[in-house]
C-alpha positions as CSV (number, residue, x, y, z in Angstrom):
1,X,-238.3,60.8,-198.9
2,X,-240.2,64.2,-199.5
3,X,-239.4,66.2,-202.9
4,X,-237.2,68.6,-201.1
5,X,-235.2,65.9,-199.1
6,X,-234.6,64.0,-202.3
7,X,-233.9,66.9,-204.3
8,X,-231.3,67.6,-202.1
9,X,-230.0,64.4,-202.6
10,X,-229.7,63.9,-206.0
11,X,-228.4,67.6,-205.8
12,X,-225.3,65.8,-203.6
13,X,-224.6,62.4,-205.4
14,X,-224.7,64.2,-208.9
15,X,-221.4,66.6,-207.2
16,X,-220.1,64.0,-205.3
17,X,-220.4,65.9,-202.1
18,X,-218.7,64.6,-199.4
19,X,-220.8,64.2,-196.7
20,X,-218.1,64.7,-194.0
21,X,-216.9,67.4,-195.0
22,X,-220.8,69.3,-195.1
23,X,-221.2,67.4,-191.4
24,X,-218.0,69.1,-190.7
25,X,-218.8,72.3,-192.1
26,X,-222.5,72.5,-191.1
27,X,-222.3,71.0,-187.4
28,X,-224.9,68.0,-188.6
29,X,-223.8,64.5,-187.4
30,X,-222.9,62.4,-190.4
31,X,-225.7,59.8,-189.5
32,X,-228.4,62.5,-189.7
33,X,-226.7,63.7,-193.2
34,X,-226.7,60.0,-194.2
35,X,-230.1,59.0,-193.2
36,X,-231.3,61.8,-194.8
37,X,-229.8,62.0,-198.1
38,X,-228.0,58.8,-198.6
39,X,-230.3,56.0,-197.1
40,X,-233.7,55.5,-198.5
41,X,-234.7,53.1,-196.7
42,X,-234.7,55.3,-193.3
43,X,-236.9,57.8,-195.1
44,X,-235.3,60.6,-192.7
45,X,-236.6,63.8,-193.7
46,X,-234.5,67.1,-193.8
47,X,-235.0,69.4,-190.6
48,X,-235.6,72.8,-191.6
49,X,-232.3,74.1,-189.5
50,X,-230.5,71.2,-191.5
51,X,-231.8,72.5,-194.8
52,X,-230.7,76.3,-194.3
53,X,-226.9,74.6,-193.0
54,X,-226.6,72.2,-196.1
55,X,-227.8,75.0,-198.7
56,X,-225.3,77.4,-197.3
57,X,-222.4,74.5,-197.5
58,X,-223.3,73.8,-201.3
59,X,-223.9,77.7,-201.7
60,X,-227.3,77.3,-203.1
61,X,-230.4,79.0,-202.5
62,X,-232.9,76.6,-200.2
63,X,-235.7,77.4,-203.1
64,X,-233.4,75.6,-206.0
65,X,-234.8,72.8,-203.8
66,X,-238.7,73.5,-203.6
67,X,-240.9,71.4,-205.2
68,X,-242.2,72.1,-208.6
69,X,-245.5,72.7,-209.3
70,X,-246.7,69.9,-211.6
71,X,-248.6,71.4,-215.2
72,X,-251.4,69.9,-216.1
């Protein structure tokens, strides 16, 4: 799972988003929202269409989601 796929997801499980309601909501299936952001062991990256439809469900800019630049 990239940094932006599981950023999302942690984003999810810590508001206990329900992931029918955003496959509802967004037009995703619930086994693309699922692979993605629930199952780690099918690795299913976030489409960028997908990405713009969840971050407008939660409300949240798609950048809150980019990964940060490590400081060394």
């Amino acid at each position: 799972m990239d940094g932006v796929t599981k950023n999302i997801a942690d984003y999810v499980a810590k508001k206990r988003i329900n992931l029918s309601a955003m496959a509802r909501d967004t037009g995703i299936s619930y086994s693309a929202l699922y692979a993605s952001l629930m199952d780690e062991n099918k690795g299913r990256e976030i489409r960028g269409r997908e990405l713009l439809a969840v971050c407008a469900f939660l409300n949240v800019d798609p950048m809150d989601f980019a990964e940060k630049k490590r400081e060394e």
